[in-house]
NULOFI-805344 format. One record per atom (N, C-alpha, C, O, CB): residue in three letters; x, y, z. Coordinates in pm, 1 decimal. Glycine has a CB too. Layout:
% NULOFI-805344
REC  resn        px        py        pz
REC   ala         X         Y         Z
...
***
This chain:
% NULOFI-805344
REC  resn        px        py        pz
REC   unk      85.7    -116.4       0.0
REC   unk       0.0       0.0       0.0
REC   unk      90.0     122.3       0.0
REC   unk     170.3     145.0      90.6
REC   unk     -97.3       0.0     122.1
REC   unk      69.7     212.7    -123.7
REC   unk     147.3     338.4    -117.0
REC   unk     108.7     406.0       1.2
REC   unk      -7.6     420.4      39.1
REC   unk     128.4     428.2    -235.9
REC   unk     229.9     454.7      68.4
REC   unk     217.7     558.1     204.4
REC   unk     135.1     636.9     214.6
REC   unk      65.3     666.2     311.6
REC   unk     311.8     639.0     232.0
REC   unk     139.5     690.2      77.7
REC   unk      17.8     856.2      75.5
REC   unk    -128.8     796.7      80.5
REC   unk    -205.1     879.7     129.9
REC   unk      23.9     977.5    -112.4
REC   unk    -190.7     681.6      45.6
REC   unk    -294.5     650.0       4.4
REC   unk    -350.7     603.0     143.6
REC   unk    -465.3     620.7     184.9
REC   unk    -286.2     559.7    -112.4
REC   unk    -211.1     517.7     229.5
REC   unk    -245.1     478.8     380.6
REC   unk    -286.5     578.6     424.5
REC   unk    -401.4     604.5     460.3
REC   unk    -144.2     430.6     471.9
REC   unk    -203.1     636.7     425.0
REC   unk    -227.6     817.7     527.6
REC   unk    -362.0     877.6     465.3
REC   unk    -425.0     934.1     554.7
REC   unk     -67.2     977.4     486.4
REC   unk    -433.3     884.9     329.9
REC   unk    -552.9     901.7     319.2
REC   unk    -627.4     810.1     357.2
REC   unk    -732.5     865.2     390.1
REC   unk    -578.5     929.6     221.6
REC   unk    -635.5     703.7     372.1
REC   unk    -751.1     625.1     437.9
REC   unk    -762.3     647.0     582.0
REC   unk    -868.3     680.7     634.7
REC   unk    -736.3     475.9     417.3
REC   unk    -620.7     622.4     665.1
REC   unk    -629.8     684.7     797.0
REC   unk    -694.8     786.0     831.8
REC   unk    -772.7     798.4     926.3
REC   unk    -534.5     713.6     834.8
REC   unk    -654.7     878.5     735.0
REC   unk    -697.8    1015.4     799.5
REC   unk    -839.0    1013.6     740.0
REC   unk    -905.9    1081.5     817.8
REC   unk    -599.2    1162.2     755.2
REC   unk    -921.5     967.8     636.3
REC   unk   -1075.1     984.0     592.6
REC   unk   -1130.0     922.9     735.2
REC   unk   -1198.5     998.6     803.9
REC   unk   -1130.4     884.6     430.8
REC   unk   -1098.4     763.2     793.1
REC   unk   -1169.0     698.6     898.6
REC   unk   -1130.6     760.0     989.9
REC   unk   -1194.3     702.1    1077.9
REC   unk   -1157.9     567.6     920.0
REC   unk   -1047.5     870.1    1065.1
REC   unk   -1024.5     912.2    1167.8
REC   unk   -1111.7    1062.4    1220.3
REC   unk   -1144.8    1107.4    1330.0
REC   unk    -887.4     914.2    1156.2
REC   unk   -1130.5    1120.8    1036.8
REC   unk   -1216.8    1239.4    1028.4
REC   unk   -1383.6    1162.6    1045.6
REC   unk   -1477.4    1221.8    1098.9
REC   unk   -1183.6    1331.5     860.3
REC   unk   -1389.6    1071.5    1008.6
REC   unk   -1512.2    1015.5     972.7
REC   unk   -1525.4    1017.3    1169.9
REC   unk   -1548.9    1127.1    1220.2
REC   unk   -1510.6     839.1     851.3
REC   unk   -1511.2     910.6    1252.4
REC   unk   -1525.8     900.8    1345.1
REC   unk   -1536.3    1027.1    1418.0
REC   unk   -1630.8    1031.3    1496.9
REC   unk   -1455.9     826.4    1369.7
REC   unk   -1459.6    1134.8    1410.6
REC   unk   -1484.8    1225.0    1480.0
REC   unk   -1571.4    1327.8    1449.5
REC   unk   -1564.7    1429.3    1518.8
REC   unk   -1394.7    1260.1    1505.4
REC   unk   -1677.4    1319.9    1330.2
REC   unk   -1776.9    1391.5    1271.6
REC   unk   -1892.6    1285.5    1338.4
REC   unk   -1985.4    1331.5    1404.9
REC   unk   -1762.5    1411.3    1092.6
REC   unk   -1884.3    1201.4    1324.5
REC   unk   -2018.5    1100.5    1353.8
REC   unk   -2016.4    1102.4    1548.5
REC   unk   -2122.7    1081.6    1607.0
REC   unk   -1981.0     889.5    1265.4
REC   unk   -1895.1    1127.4    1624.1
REC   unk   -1906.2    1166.5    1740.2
REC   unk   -1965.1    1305.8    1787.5
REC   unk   -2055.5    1317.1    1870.3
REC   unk   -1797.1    1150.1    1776.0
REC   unk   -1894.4    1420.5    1716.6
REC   unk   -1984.9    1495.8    1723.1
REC   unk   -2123.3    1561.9    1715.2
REC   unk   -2185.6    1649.3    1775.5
REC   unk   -1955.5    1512.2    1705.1
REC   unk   -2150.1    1438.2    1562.4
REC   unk   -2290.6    1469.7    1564.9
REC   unk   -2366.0    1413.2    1651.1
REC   unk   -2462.7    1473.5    1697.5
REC   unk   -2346.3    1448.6    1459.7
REC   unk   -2334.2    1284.3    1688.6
REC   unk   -2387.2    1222.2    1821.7
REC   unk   -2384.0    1292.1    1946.0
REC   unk   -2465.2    1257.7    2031.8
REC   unk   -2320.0    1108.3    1850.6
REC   unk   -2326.0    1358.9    1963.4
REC   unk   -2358.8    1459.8    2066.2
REC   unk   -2445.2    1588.8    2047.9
REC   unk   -2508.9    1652.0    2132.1
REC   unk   -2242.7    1502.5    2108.3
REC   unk   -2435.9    1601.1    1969.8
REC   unk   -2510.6    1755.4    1918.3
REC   unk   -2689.1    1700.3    1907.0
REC   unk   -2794.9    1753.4    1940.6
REC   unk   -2429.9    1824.2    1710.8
REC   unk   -2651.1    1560.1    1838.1
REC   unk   -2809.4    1510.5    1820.5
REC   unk   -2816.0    1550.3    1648.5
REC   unk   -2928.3    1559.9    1598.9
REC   unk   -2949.6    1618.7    1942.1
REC   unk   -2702.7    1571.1    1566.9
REC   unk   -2702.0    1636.5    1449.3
REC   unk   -2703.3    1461.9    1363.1
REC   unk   -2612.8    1380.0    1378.9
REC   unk   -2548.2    1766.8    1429.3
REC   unk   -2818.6    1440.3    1281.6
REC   unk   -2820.2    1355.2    1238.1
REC   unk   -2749.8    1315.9    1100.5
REC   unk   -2724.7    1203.2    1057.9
REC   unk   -2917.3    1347.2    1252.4
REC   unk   -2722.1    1455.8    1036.0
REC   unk   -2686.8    1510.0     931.1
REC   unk   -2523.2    1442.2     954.8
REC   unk   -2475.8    1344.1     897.6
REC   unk   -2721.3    1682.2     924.2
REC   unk   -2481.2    1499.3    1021.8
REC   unk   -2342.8    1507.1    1059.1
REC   unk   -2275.1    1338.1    1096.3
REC   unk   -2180.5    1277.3    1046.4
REC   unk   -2339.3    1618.3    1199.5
REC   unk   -2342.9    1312.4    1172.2
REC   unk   -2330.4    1160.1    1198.7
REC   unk   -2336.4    1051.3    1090.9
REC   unk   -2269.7     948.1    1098.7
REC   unk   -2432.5    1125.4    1285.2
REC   unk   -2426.0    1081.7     982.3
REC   unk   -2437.2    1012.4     846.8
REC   unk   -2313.1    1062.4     753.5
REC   unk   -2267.2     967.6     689.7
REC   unk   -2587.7    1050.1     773.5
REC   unk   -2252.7    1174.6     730.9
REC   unk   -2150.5    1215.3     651.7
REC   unk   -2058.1    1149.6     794.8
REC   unk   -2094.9    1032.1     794.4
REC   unk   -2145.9    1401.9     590.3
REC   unk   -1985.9    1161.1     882.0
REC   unk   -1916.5    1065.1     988.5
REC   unk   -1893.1     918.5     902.5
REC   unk   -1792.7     880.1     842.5
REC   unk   -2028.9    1040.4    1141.8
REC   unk   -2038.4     846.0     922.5
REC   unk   -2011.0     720.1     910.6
REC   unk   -1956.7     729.5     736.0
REC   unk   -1853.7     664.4     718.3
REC   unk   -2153.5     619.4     956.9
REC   unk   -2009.0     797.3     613.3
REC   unk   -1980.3     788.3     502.9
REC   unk   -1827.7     831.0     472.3
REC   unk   -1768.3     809.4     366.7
REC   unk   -2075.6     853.2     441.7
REC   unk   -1781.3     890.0     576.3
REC   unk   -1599.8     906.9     583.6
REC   unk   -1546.6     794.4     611.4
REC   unk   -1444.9     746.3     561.5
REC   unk   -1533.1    1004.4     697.0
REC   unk   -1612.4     751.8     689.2
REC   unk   -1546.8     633.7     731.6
REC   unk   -1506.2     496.4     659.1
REC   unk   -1410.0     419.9     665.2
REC   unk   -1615.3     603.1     819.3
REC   unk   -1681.7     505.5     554.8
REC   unk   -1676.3     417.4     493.2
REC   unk   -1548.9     440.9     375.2
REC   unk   -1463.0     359.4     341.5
REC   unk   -1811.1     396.6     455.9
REC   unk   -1573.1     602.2     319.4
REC   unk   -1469.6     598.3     175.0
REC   unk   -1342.2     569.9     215.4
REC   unk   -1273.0     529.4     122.0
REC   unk   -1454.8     742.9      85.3
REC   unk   -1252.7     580.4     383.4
REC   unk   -1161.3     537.9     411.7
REC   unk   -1131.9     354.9     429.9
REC   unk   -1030.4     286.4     417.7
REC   unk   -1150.8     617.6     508.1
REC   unk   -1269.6     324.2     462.8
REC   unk   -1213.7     164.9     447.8
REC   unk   -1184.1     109.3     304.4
REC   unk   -1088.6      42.0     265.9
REC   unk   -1326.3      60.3     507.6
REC   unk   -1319.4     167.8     219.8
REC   unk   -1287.0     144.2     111.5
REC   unk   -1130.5     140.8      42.1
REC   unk   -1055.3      49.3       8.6
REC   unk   -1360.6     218.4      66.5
REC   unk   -1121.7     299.6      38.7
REC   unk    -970.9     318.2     -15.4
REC   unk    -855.1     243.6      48.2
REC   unk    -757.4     225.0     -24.4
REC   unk    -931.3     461.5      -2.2
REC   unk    -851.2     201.6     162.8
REC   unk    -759.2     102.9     246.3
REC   unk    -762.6     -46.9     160.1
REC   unk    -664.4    -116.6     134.7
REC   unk    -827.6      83.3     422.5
REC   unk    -890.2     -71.4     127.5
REC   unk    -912.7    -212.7     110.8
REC   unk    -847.5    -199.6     -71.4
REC   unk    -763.1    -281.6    -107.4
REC   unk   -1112.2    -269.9     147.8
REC   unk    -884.4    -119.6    -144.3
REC   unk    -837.5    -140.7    -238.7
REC   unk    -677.6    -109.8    -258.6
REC   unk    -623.8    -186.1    -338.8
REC   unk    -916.8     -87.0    -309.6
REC   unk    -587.0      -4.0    -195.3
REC   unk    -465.8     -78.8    -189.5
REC   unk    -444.9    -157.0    -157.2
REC   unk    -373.2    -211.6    -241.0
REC   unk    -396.8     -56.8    -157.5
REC   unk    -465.2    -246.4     -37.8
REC   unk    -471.1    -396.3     -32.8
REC   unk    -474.4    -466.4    -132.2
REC   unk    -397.0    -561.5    -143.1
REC   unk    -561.5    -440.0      24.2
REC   unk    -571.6    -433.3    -234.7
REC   unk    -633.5    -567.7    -308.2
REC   unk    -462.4    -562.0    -440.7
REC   unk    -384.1    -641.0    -493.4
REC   unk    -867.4    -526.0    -410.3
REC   unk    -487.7    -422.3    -434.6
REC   unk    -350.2    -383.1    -548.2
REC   unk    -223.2    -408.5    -496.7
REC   unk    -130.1    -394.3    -575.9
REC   unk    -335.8    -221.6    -591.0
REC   unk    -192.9    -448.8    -363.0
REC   unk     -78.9    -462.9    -364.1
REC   unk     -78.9    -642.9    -354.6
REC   unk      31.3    -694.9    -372.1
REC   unk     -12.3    -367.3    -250.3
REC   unk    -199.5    -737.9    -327.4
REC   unk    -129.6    -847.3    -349.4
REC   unk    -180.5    -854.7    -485.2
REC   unk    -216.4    -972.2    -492.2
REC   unk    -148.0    -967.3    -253.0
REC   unk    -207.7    -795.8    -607.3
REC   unk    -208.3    -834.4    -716.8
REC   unk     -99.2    -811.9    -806.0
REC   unk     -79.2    -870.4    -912.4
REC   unk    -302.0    -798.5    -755.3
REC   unk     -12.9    -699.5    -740.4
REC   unk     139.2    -664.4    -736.8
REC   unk     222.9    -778.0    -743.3
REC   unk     290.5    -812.8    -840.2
REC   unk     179.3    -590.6    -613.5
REC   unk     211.7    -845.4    -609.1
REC   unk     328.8    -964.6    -525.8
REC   unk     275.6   -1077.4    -649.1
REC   unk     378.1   -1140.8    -673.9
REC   unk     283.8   -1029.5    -298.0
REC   unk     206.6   -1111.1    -703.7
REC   unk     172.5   -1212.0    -825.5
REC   unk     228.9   -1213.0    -895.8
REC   unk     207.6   -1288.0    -991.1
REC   unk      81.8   -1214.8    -890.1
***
């Protein structure tokens, strides 16, 4: 997994979590749904360097 792409997935699921905490506190439902949807485009993007780097090692 290229470094820069880690460090964007980290940082999308780390922003994600801390938007979906806040909105959970606020009661902001809005906010909590864009949260979890950070979160998700960071697993995503994690999972597909994954998939590219063992199709690499092949």
């Amino acid at each position: 997994m290229s470094g820069e792409e880690k460090m964007r997935a980290k940082k999308d699921k780390a922003t994600g979590k801390a938007k979906e905490a806040v909105g959970r506190a606020v009661g902001n439902e809005s906010l909590t749904a864009k949260g979890r949807a950070e979160q998700t485009k960071g697993d995503a993007r994690e999972t597909k360097e994954k998939i590219k780097d063992t199709l690499k090692e092949k």
